[in-house]
Residue, then its C-alpha position, 0 to 999 in steps of 0.5 A: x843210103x841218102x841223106x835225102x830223097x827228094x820226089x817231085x823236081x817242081x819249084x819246091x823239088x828243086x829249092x830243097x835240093x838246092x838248100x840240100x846241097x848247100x848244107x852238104x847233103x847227099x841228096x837225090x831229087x826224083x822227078x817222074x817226068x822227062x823234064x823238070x819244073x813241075x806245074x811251072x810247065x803249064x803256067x802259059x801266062x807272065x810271071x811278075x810276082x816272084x821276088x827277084x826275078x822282075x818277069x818272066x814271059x810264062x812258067x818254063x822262062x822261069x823253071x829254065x832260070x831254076x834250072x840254069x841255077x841248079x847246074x853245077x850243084x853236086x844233088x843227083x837228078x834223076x828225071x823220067x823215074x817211075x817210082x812202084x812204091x814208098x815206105x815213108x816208115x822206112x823212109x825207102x822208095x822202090x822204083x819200078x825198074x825193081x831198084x830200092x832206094x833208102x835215104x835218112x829223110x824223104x821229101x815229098x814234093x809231088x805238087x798237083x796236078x789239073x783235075x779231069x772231068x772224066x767223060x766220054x770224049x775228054x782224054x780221047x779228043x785232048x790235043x785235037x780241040x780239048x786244050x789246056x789254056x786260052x793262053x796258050x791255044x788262043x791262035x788254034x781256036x780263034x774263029x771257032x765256038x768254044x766251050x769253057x768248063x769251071x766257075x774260079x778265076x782260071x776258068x773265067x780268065x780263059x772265058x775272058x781271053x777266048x771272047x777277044x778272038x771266038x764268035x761264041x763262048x760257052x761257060x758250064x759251071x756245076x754251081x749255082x754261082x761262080x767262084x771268080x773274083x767280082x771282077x772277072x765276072x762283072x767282066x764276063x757279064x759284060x761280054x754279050x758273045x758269053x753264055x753262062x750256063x750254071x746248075x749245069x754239067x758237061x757230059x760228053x765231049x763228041x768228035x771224030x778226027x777233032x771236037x764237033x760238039x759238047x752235051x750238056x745237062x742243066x739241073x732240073x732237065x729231063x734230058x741233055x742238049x748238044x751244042x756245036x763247038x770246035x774247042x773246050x777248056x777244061x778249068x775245074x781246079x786241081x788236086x794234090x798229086x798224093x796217091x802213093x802216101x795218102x794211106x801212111x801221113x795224115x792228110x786233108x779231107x782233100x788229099x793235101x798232106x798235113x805238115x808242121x811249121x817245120x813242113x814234116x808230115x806225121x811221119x817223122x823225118x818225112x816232109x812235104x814242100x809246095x803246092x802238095x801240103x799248102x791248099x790255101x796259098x799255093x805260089x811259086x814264092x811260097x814252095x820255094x820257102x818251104x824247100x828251104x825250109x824241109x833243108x834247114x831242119x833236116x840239115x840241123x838233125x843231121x847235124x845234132x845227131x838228132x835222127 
C-alpha cells in the first residue's frame, strides 16, 4: 500500500513526486518508457520560457535538470513499466508482470502524445524519411523535396524551417485554412519554394529502403496524384494519452480527463496533472503547478484524516 501512485514520469510526474516526497508521502511514480521526461524528449527547439531556468538548448537539457533534481529524493521510480490495467475505484494498478499495486490516491499524469495519420507508408517508412521534426531532422533532409503534413503552428514553423535548406516544400492541410498564427503564414506565403495544398489529404506514404513519394487527394478530385519526396513531417497535433480511464472519469469530448480546481477527476482521490487534463494551456510551467498542486491536497487529506 502506497499513499501515491503516480503514472507518467513527465514534468508533471515528476513535480508531483517531487511535492510528494517533501510532504513525506510514500509514493511510487510509473513511467512506461525507459527513460523519464515525457513529451519534453520530443521537444528539439530552445526552452526559454520556464521560469527559473534562463534556457535550456531543447526539451531533454531540461528534463535532465528535472531529473538531476529529483536524485536524492526518497519516491520510488520505476521506468519501462507496462501497466495491463487500473481500477481508479479502487485506486489499484495492475501491471503486466501480474503484480498489483494499491495506493490511498492515484495520479494520472499520462500527457499526450503526437497524433498518426495511419496511412499506408506512416509507421513503416518512420525513421528512413518520415521524421518527427524539422528541427531535429533538418541536416537529413537538406537537398531533398519534402512534404509537411498539418495547418497549426508546429506544422508551419517545420514548413518555415525546411524552406531554408529543401528545394521544395509541400504543405497538405485537411482545412480550408490554416490555423497558424498570421504570422507564420504571412511568413510561409512569402516563401515562393512553398506549395500549400489545402481541402487536401495525405493518402499514402510510398517508399522502399526509404520515402520515394507521398499521394495526395485535393477535395473534389476524381482520383488522387502522386509527388516525388524524399521527406514527410508529420505535425496534425496531438492527443491525450487516456485509453486505459476514459471509461471510469469524465472526460472532454476529446479525451482530455475533466478535474477540479484541486486537479481531482470524478473520481475521488484520484487526479490528473499536465498536458492529460489541461487541453487549452498546455505548458511546462503549468504541469509543474499542477503536480504541486494534486500534492498538497493529497498530503493535507492525509493529514486531516479526510481519506
Amino acid at each position: 500500500m502506497h499513499d501515491v501512485i503516480i503514472i507518467g514520469a513527465g514534468p508533471a510526474g515528476l513535480s508531483a513526486a517531487l511535492w510528494c516526497d517533501e510532504l513525506g508521502l510514500d509514493t511510487l511514480v510509473l513511467e512506461q518508457r525507459a527513460e523519464t521526461g515525457g513529451q519534453l524528449l520530443w521537444v528539439y527547439n530552445r526552452i526559454a520560457n520556464h521560469l527559473g531556468v534562463i534556457e535550456a538548448e531543447n526539451g531533454r537539457a531540461l528534463r535532465d535538470l528535472f531529473a538531476a533534481q529529483a536524485e536524492g529524493s526518497e519516491f520510488d521510480l520505476w521506468t519501462g513499466v507496462k501497466i495491463a490495467g487500473v481500477d481508479l475505484g479502487a485506486r489499484r494498478v495492475r501491471l503486466q508482470s501480474g503484480e498489483e499495486l494499491q495506493a490511498i490516491s492515484i495520479i494520472v499524469a499520462t500527457g499526450v502524445r503526437r497524433r498518426r495519420l495511419s496511412v499506408p507508408g506512416e509507421a513503416e517508412l518512420a525513421g528512413r524519411g518520415v521524421v518527427e521534426s524539422a528541427t531535429r531532422d533538418r541536416d537529413l533532409l537538406a537537398g531533398h523535396d519534402v512534404c509537411v503534413v498539418g495547418g497549426g503552428d508546429a506544422a508551419v514553423e517545420n514548413a518555415l524551417l525546411l524552406a531554408e535548406v529543401c528545394p521544395t516544400v509541400t504543405v497538405v492541410h485537411r482545412g480550408q485554412s490554416l490555423r497558424a498564427r498570421s504570422e507564420f503564414v504571412e511568413r510561409l506565403r512569402g516563401q515562393h519554394c512553398i506549395t500549400l495544398f489545402t481541402e487536401s489529404e495525405l493518402m499514402r506514404i510510398i517508399g522502399g529502403a526509404e520515402v520515394e513519394a507521398v499521394e495526395i487527394r485535393r477535395r473534389g478530385a476524381i482520383k488522387p496524384f502522386q509527388m516525388a519526396v524524399r521527406g514527410v513531417v508529420i505535425r496534425i497535433g496531438v492527443e491525450p494519452d487516456t485509453e486505459l480511464f476514459r471509461e471510469q472519469v469524465c472526460t472532454d469530448e476529446r479525451g482530455y480527463i475533466k478535474v477540479t480546481n484541486e486537479q481531482e477527476t470524478s473520481v475521488e482521490n484520484v487526479f490528473a496533472i499536465g498536458d492529460v487534463s489541461n487541453p487549452l494551456a498546455p505548458t511546462i510551467s503549468g504541469a509543474v503547478g499542477a503536480g504541486a498542486t494534486a500534492a498538497k491536497v493529497i498530503a493535507a487529506r492525509l493529514n486531516s484524516g479526510t481519506h
